[in-house]
DRENVOKE-805508 format. One record per residue (C-alpha): residue in one letter; y, z, x negated. Coordinates in steps of 0.001 Angstrom, whole numbers. Layout:
// DRENVOKE-805508
A	Y	Z	X
...
***
This chain:
// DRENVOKE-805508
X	-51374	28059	-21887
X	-51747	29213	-25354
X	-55530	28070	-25556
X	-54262	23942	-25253
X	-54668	21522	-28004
X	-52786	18431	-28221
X	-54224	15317	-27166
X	-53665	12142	-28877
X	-53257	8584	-28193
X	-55175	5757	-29897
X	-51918	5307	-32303
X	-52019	8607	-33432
X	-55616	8478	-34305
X	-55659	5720	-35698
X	-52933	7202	-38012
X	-55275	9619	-39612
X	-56326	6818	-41939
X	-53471	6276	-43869
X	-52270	9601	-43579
X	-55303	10873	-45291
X	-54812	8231	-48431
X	-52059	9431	-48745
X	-53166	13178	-48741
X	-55562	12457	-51421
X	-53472	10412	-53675
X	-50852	13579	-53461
X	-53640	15541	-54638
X	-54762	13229	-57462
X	-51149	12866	-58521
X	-50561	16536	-58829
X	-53603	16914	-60737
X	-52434	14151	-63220
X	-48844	16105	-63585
X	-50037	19779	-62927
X	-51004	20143	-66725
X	-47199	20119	-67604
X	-45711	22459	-64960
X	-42227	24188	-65494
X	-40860	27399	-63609
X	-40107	26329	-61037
X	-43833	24774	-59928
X	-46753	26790	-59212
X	-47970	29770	-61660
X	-51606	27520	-61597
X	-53163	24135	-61290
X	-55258	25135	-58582
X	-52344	26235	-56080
X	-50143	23096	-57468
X	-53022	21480	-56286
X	-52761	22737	-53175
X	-49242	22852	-52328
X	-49321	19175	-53009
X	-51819	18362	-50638
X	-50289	21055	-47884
X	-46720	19480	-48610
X	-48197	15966	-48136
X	-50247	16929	-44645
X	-47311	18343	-43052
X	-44646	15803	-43697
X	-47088	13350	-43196
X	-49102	14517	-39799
X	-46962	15090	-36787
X	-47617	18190	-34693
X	-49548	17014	-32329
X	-51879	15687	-35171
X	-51805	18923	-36925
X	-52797	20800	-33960
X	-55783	18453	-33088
X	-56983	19328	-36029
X	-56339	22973	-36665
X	-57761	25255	-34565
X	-55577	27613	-31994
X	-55038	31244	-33164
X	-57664	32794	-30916
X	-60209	30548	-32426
X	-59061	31409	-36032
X	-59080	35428	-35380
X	-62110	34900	-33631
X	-63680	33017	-36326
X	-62480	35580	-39386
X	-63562	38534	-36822
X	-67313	37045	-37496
X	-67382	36425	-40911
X	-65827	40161	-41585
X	-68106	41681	-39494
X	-65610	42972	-37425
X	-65484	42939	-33720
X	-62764	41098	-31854
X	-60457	42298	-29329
X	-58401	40549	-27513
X	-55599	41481	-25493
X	-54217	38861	-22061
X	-50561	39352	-22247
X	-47947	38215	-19811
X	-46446	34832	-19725
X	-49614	33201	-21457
X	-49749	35350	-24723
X	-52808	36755	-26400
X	-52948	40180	-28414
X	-55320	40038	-31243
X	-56522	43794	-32706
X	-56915	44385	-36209
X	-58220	47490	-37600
X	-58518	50656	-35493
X	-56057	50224	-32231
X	-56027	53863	-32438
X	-54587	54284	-35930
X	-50937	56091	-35865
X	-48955	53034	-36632
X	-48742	49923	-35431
X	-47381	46234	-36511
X	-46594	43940	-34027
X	-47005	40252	-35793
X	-45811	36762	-35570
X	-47273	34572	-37162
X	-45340	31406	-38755
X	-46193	27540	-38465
X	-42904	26122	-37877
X	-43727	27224	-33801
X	-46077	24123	-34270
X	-49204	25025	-36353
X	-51337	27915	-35511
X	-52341	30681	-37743
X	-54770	30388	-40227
X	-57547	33081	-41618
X	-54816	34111	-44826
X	-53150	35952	-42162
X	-56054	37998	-41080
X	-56857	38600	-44486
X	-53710	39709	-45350
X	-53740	42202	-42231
X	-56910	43660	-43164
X	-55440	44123	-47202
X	-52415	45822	-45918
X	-54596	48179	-43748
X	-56884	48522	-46468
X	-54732	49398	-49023
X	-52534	51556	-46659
X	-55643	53161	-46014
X	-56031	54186	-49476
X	-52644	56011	-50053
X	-53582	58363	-46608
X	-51727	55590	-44264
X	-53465	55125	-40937
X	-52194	51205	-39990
X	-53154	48633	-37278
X	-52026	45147	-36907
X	-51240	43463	-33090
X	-51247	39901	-34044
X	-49874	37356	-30893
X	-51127	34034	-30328
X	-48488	32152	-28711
X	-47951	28885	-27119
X	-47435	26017	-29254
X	-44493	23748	-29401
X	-44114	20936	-27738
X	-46794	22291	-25120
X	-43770	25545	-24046
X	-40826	24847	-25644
X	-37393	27897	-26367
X	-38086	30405	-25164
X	-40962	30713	-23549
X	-42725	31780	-27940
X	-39777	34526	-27644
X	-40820	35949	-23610
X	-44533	35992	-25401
X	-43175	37789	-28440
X	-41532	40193	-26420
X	-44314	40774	-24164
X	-46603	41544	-27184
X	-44157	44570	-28340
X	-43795	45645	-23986
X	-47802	45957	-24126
X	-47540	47763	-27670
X	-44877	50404	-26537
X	-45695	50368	-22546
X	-49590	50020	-22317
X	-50395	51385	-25110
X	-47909	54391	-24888
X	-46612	53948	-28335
X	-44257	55717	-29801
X	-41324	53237	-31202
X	-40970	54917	-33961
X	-44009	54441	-35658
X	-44168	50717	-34158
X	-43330	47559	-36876
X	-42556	44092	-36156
X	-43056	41761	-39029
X	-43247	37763	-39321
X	-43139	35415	-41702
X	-41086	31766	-41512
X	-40548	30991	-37574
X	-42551	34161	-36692
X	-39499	35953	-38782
X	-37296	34268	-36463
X	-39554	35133	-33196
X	-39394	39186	-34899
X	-35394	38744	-35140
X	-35262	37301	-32191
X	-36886	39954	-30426
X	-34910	42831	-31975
X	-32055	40636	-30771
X	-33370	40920	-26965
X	-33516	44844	-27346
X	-30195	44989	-28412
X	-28628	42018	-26031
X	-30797	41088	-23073
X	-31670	37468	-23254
X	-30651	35633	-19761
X	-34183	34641	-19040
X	-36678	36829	-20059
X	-37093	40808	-18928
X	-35139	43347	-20520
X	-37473	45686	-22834
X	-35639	49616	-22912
X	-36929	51893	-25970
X	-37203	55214	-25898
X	-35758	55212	-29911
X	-35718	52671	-32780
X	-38598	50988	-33916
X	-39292	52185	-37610
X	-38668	48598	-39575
X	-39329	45144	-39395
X	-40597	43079	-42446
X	-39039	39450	-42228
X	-41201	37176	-44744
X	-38801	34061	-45226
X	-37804	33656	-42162
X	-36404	30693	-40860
X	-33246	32292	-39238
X	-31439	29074	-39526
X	-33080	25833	-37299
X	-31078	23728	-39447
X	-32769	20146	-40288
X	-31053	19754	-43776
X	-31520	22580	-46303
X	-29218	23493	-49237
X	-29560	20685	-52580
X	-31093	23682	-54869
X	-32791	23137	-58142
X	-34897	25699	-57445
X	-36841	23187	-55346
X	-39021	20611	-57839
X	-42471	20750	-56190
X	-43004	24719	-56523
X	-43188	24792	-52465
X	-45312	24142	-49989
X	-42711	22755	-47888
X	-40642	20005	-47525
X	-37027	19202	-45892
X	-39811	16508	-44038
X	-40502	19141	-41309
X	-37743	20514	-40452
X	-36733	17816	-37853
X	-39560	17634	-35939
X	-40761	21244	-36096
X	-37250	22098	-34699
X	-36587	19738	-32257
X	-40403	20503	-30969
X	-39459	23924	-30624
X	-35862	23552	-29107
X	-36630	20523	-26970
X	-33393	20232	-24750
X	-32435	24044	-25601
X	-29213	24872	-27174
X	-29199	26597	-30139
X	-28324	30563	-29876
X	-28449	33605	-32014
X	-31471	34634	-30726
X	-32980	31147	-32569
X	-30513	31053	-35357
X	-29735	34966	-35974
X	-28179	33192	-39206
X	-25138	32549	-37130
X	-24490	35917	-35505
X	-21495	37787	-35864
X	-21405	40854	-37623
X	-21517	43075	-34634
X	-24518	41584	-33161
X	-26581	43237	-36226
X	-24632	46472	-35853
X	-27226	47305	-32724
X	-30504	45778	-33559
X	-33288	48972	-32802
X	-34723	49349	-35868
X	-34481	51932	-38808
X	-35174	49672	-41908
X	-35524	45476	-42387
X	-37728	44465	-45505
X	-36654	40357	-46362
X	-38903	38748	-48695
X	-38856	35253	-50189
X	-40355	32879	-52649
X	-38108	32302	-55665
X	-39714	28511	-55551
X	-38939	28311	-51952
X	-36465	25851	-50410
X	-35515	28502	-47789
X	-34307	30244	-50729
X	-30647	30363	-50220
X	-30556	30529	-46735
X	-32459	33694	-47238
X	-30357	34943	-49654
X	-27359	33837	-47108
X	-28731	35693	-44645
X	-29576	39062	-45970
X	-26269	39316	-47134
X	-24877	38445	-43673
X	-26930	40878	-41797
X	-26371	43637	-44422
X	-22272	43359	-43116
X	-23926	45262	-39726
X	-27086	46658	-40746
X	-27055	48832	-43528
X	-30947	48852	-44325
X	-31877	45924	-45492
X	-33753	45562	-48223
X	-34129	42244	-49981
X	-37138	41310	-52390
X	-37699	37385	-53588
X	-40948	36941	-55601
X	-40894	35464	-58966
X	-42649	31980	-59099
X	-43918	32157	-55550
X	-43848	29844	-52749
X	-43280	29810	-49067
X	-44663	32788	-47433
X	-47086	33164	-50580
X	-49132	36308	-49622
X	-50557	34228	-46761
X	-50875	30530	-47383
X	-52017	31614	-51448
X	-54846	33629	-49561
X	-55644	30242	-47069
X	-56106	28141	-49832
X	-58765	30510	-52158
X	-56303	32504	-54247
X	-57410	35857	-53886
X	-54477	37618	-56481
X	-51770	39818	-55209
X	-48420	38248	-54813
X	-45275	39860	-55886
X	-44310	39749	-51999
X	-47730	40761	-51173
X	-47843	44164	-53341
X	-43565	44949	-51995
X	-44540	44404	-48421
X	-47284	47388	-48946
X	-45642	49372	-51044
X	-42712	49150	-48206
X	-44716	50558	-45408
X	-46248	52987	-47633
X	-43660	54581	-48188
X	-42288	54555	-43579
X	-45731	54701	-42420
***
């Protein structure tokens, strides 16, 4: 189930035509205005280049277009497992799930990862090469660190909450098959796979009605939460902070949540945003790391929600990088910008320090 692709119909191919003039003239017009960009835009042409075009492809494209096009996770980690010389290992999980290795399996501690994509677009290969940074910088400060990465099911093709039973069966194979320790296990996700990561410390703590109870032995030792979308909201807050700095747009809210809810209601395992206080007071986990853009729209729901969850969990850390965008340290990386975010350099210097 998580290998599909979305097939379209003669409309929707058709569509790519104007879709993609319209792509390009986003590009050309950011070029044109990218010479005489404020705070609150990109810190260079190049990515306000690119988080033009990105902004314009995914209000424009619809997720089934988007995922004709893109390739499925598997195909991306097995693609950036070539070109790194690496090899790739794949794990079958239960429920349709796939476990992607990277780095030594065997190294002490292990991060259990969801990637984001609005539950609609795949991964892309800035995730993999942000794994293998963290592990490689780790590495150099005597950290031994290894990254589980899960390719789940697509919305529309599953809908809530079949992405949360995979997400939960990625940590089960982590802790049961693998024998690991909780304590020197990580979750970490960034956007919707920040809500998938606080939805499955919500599980732990308060069995979800459909999906198998998972028992620890102890806490897990943190969770890093890179803008997560905690809130399936389809308006976001009228900030200023918003003026073409992101790479998203209130555009895809709508249809990325209502591919992802389908007829669900809304909970706080999907919207941890709206939890009461003493739902945080149990989550199984000894430290939560939040990071945002400071050019992000999710901005102050972020904000809003790290002070929420601090009224139960006492650990929370929260870090918003100057100037950056939406889940910077991994769409900068996808589009050819090889320097270290702000986020980028906190989330190591994080786990350095637990690991």
């Amino acid at each position: 189930m998580a290998l599909t692709r979305a097939k379209l119909t003669l409309a929707e191919a058709l569509d790519f035509v104007p879709a993609l003039a319209s792509i390009v003239l986003a590009g050309f017009y950011a070029l044109l205005t990218g010479l005489w960009r404020t705070e609150r835009q990109a810190k260079t042409l190049f990515l306000h280049f690119g988080y033009a075009i990105f902004r314009q492809a995914t209000a424009r494209l619809s997720p089934r277009q988007l995922q004709f096009i893109l390739p499925p996770t598997n195909k991306i980690y097995e693609r950036y497992a070539r070109k790194s010389g690496q090899v790739a290992e794949t794990v079958e999980l239960e429920h349709g799930g796939l476990g992607h290795w990277v780095g030594d399996r065997n190294a002490t501690n292990v991060i259990v990862w969801y990637h984001g994509g609005g539950f609609n677009l795949p991964a892309n290969e800035g995730h993999f090469k942000f794994f293998a940074q963290i592990i490689r910088d780790l590495e150099r400060v005597g950290k031994s660190v290894a990254i589980f990465s899960l390719t789940y099911t697509l919305a529309p093709t599953a809908i809530y909450p079949a992405q949360l039973r995979q997400a939960v069966s990625a940590l089960r194979h982590v802790i049961v098959e693998q024998k690991r320790d909780p304590a020197n296990v990580f979750l970490a996700g960034e956007s919707a796979g920040g809500n998938l990561a606080c939805g499955v410390l919500s599980h732990i703590a308060h069995p979800h009605p459909e999906i198998e109870p998972l028992t620890l032995s102890s806490k897990l030792a943190g969770a890093i939460l890179i803008a997560p979308w905690t809130l399936l909201d389809t308006e976001f807050p009228d900030q200023e902070i918003y003026h073409g700095g992101d790479l998203i747009t209130q555009a895809v809210a709508v249809p990325w949540a209502s591919s992802y809810l389908g007829d669900a209601k809304r909970d706080y395992y999907t919207d941890l945003s709206n939890a009461p206080t003493e739902w945080f007071k149990s989550l199984p986990v000894h430290h939560i790391l939040i990071t945002a853009g400071g050019n992000e729209i999710l901005l102050p729901l972020i904000l809003d929600f790290a002070e929420k969850l601090k009224t139960g969990f006492p650990n929370v850390e929260l870090f918003v990088g100057k100037r950056e965008c939406h889940v910077a340290p991994v769409y900068n990386l996808e589009l050819g910008d090889n320097t270290e975010t702000e986020q980028g350099k906190k989330v190591k210097s994080w786990l350095s320090e637990l690991a």
